[in-house]
C-alpha positions in Angstrom: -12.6 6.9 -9.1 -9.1 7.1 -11.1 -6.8 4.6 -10.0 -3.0 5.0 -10.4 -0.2 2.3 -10.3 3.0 2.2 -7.8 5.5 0.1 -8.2 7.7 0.9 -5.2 12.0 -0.9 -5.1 13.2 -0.7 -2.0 16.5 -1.7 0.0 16.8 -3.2 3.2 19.7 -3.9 5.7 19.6 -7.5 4.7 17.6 -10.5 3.2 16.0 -11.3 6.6 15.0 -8.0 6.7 13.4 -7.6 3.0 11.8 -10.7 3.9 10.2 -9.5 7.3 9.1 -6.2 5.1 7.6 -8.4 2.8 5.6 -10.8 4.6 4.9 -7.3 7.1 2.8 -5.8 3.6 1.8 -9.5 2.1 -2.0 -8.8 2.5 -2.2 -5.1 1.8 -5.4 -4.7 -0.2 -3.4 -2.2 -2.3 -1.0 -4.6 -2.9 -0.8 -6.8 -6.4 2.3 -8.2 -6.2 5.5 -8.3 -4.3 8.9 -10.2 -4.2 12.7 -10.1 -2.4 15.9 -10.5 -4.2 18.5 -10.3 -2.0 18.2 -7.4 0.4 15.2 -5.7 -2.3 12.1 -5.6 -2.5 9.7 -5.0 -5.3 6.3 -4.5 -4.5 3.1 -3.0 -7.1 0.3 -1.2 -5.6 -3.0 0.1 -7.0 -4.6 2.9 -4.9 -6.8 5.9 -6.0 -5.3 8.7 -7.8 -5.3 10.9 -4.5 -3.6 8.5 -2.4 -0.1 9.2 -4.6 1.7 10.3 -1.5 1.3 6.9 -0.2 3.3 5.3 -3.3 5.5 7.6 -2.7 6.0 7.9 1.2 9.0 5.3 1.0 11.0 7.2 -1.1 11.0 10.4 0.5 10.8 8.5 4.1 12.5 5.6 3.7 13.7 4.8 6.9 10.0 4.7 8.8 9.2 2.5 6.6 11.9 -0.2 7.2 13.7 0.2 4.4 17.5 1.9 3.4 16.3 3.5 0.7 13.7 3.4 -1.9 12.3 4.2 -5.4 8.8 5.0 -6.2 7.3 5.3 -10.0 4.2 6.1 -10.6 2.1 5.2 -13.5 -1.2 7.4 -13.9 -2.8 5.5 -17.6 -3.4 2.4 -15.6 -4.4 0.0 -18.4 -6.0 -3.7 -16.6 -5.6 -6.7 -17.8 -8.9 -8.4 -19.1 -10.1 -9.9 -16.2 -8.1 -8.0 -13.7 -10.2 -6.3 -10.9 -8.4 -4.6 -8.3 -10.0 -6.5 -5.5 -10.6 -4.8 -1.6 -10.2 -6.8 1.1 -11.9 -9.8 2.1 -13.8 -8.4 5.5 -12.9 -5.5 7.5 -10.6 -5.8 10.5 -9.9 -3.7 13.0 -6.3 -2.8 12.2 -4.3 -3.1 9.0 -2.8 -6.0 7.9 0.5 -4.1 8.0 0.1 -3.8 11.9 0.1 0.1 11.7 -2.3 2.2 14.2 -4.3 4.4 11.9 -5.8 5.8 14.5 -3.0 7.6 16.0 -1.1 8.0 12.5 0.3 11.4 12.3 -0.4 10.9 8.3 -4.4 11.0 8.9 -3.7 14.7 9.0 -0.5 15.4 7.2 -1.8 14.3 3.9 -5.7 13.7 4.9 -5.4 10.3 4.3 -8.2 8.4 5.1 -7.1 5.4 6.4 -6.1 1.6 5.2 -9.0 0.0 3.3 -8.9 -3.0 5.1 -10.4 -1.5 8.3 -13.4 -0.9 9.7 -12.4 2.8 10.6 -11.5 3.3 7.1 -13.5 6.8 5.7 -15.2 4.9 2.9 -17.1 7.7 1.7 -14.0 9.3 0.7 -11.7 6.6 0.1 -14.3 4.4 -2.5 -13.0 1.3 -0.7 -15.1 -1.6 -0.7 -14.6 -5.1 0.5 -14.5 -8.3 -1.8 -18.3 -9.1 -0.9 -18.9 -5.2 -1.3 -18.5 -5.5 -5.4 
């Protein structure tokens, strides 16, 4: 499954806010890196190619997702380090480390998204997630 790369700026009301936001997404299993300056935040995702509209969901709605505004760039040759693995979570949980209810998510249908790969309600079959032990 192609993979594509997100690196999402984004602009909060104030530090104390770009620093909730970033310890809210710390453990995202799409997440490889993430850091404040200020009231930004920088954060880089990997996720499959058909999960784009998540990279780019901040920009075009930044406000339900805590933030003032946002950037998204996508990059779609995704070239990994040498011993870089994207890596799934380490076990299932019931709900996603960001604390959002996929079960209820109005996104599930909007863009068919198949939930956060991190739970245990996750599609897997169409999502290709797989936990830490999984690989």
């Amino acid at each position: 499954m192609k993979s594509i790369l997100g690196i999402v700026i984004g602009e909060t009301s104030s530090p104390e806010e770009a620093n909730k936001r970033a310890e809210t997404m710390k453990n995202c299993p799409n997440l490889v890196a993430l850091g404040t300056n200020s009231n930004m935040i920088s954060s880089v995702y990997i996720v499959p190619a058909q999960k784009e509209w998540w990279l780019r969901y901040p920009e075009t709605n930044p406000k339900e997702t805590g933030l003032e505004k946002a950037t998204a760039f996508v990059v779609r040759d995704v070239i990994y380090a040498r011993d870089f693995s994207p890596m799934g979570p380490e076990k299932r949980v019931g709900t996603p480390p960001c604390g959002a209810d996929c079960a209820i998510c109005l996104l599930r249908e909007r863009y068919g998204c198949d939930g956060c790969p991190a739970t245990i309600t996750t599609k897997k079959e169409s999502s290709g997630a797989k936990t830490i032990k999984d690989k």
